[in-house]
N, C-alpha and C positions, 0 to 999 in steps of 0.2 A: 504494500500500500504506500500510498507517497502523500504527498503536502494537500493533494486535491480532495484528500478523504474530507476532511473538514474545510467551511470557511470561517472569516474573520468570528462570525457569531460563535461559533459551534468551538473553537479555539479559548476564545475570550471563556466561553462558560466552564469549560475541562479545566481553566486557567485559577477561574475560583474555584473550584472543589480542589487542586491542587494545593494552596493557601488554608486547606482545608475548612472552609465556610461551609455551615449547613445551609436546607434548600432555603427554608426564611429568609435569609439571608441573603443569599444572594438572587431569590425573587424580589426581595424591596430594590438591592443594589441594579437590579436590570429594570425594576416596574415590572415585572410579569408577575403570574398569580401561581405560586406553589405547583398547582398542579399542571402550568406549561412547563417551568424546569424539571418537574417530573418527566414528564413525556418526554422532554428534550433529552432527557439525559440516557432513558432507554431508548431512544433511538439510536444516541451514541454510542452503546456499547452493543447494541444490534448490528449495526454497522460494520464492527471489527471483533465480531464474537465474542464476546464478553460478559459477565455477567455484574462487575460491581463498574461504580463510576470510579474509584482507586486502580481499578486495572485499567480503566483508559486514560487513567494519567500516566500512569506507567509506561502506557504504552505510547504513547503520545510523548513523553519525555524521552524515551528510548530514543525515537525519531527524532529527537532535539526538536521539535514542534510548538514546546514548549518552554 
């Protein structure tokens, strides 16, 4: 997979769970409602096989993406 998996949104958001922010948290800091960072974030590790959003830091750090 390469830099096109994600864009600037879907980076930014891996970027706060990385900082380790709960979803509250970083729903106020985007203005979205709990349950789009929800969705959003199992889309991202849908994405790349996954099952927690720490693995898609991970993995997204691997790639220096992050």
């Amino acid at each position: 997979m390469h830099r096109e998996v994600f864009d600037r949104d879907e980076l930014a958001l891996i970027s706060l769970f990385a900082q380790g922010l709960c979803i509250e948290t970083i729903a106020r800091r985007l203005e979205l409602s709990e349950r789009t960072i929800r969705r959003r974030s199992r889309a991202l590790c849908d994405r790349i096989g996954v099952t927690t959003t720490i693995q898609v830091v991970a993995w997204a750090a691997r790639r220096r993406l992050i």
